[in-house]
N, C-alpha and C positions, 0 to 999 in steps of 0.2 A: 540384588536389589530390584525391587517389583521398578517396570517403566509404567508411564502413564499416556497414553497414546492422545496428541493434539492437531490441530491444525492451523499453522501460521501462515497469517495474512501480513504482506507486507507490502505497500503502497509506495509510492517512490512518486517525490515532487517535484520541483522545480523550484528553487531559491532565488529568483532574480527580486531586487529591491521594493516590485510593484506591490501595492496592497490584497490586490484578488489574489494575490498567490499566499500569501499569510493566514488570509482572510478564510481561504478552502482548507489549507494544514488545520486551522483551528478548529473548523468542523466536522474536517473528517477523523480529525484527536476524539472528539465529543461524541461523533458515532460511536467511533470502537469502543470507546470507555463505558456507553450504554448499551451496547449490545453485547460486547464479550467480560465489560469487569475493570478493561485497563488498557494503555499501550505503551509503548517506549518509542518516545522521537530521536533521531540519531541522524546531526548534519554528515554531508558526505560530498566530493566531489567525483565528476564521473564526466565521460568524453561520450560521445556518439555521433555518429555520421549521417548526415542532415537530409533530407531532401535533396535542397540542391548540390549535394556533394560534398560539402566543406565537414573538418573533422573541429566539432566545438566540444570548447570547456565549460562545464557550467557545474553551479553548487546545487544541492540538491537534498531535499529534508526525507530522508525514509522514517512512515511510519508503520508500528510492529505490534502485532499482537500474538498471541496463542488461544485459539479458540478451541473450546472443549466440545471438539466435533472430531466424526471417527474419519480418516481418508475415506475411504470405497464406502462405509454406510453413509455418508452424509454429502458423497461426492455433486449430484444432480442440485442442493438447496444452497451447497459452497460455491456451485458455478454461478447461477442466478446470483448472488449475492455479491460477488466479488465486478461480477458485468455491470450491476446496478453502480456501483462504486465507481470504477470507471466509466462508466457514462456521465453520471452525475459531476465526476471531474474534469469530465470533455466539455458537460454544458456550462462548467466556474470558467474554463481556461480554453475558450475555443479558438485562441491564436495557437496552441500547445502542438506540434507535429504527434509527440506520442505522451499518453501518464502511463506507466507502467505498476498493474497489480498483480502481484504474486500470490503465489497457496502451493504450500508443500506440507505433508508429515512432519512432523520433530516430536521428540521421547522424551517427557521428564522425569528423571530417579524422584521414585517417593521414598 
């Protein structure tokens, strides 16, 4: 079966009750959706060790897409683009220690 060679962006939020955190998921849903076509939100919970030392729990909304970009050809326009993303989610949530944005390869059977 032929693969189809993509690139998945996947953005990782922060789920605490406040509204700027809804408010940013909602946007950055509307990005990917105008720029690659579509995404999938998928709530999650996840631990990480803080600044000041302590190990926290928190829930957390990852959003996902597959964009039809090659890894190594499109590598230099993915970077730029995925930094822009996280900045722009640094200046929604600038209490946030870290947002976390991903981009890896993945293969869809046609």
């Amino acid at each position: 079966m032929p693969l189809s060679e993509k690139v998945r962006i996947e953005i990782f939020i922060p789920d605490p009750p406040a509204t700027a955190y809804r408010h940013l998921l909602e946007e950055l849903a509307a990005e990917l959706i105008y720029a690659f076509g579509g995404c999938t939100e998928v709530p999650a919970s996840g631990r990480y060790h803080s600044l000041d030392g302590s190990i926290c729990v928190d829930r957390v909304e990852i959003l996902f897409t597959d964009a039809p970009l090659l890894w190594e050809q499109d590598r230099f326009v993915l970077g730029e683009y995925v930094d822009f993303v996280r900045q722009a989610a640094h200046r929604a949530l600038p209490e946030e220690e870290e947002i976390l944005v991903s981009s890896y390869p993945v293969f869809h059977v046609e």
